[in-house]
N, C-alpha and C positions, 0 to 999 in steps of 0.2 A: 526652550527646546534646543538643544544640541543636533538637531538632525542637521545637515547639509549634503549638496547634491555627493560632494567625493564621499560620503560614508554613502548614502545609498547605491549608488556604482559599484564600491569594494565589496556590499554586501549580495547583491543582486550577483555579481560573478562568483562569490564563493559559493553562493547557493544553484547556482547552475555545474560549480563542480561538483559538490557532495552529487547533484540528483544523475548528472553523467556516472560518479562513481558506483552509486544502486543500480542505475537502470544498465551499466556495463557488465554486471554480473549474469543479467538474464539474456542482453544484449550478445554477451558469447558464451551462452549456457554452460557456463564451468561449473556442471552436476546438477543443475537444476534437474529434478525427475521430471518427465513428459516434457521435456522441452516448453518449458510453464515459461511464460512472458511475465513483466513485471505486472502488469495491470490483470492476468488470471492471479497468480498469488494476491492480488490487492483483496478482490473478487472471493477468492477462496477464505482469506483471512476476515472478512468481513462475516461470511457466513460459519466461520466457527464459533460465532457468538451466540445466534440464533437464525434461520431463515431470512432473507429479507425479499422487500418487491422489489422489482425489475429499478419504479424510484426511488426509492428508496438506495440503492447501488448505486444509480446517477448520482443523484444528488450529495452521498459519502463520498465520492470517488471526482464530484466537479467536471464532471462529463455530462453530453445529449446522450439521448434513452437510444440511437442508431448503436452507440457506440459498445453500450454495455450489452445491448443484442449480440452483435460480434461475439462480444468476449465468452458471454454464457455460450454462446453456440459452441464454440471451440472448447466450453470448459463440457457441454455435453456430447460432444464428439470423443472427447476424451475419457467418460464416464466417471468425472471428478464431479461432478454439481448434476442435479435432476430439476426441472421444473415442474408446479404443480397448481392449477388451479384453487384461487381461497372457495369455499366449499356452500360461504355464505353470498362473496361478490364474485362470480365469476368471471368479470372483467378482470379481475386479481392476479396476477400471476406472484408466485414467489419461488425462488430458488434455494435449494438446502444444497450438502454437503451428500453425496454417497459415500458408502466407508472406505473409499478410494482415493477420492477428496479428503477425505479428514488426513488420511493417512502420508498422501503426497502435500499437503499444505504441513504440516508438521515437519517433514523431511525438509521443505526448504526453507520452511522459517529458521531452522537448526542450521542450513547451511548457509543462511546469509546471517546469523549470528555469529558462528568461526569466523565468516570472514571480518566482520564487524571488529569481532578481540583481534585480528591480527593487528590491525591500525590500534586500534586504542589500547593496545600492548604495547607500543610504542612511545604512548605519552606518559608524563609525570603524573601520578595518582592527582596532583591537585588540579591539574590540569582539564584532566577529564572529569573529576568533579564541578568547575568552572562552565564546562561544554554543558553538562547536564543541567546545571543551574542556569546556565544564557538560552538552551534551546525550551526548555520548562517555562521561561519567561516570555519568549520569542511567542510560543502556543497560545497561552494565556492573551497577549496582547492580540493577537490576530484572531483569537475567538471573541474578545471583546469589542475590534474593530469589526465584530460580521463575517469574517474573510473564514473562519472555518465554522 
């Protein structure tokens, strides 16, 4: 094992800047539509796959079920997500997409991809191929340790 504590320390703060550098985007809403927070886009990105339960969201997202309340609330104040009773468990709840939701989760997915190419416009092609192959690996191993 090559681990040691100075590589865990280098990595733990570079990975608090990448998640400052995401979470700054919605942090100072440069175009974000509805004024969308980074954990509504998680929320919304989640549900343009299929519907999901309230734990189902916790659980994806690594949060308590108070929190994803919160967010659904604000995403249905905003008329981006609906919730809906399952029809068979009606303890069930599950949240979908309105076509407003579909519509503004597509808008900022596009716009935190521009800003994504503006950085990685900057690196050498082998570079960020590198980045892709270390974070693909990074995933893998944290799914295998349990951790996603």
């Amino acid at each position: 094992m090559y681990q040691t504590p100075a590589t865990s320390q280098r990595l733990a703060a570079l990975m608090i800047d990448v998640e400052r550098a995401v979470k700054g985007d919605f942090k100072r809403n440069q175009g974000m539509p509805d004024d969308l927070s980074l954990s509504q886009y998680q929320v919304l990105s989640l549900l343009v796959i299929q519907p999901q339960s309230m734990k189902d969201i916790a659980t994806a997202l690594n949060v308590m079920g108070p929190t994803v309340v919160r967010v659904v609330d604000a995403l249905e104040r905003k008329g981006l997500a609906q919730r809906a009773r399952d029809t068979v468990d009606r303890r069930l709840v599950y949240l979908s997409l309105t076509d407003k939701g579909r519509t503004v989760q597509g808008t900022a997915g596009d716009r935190r991809h521009q800003r994504l190419a503006v950085i990685v416009d900057t690196l050498p092609r082998d570079t960020v191929d590198r980045l892709i192959s270390s974070l693909g690996d990074f995933v893998t191993a944290a799914t295998a340790a349990g951790l996603l």
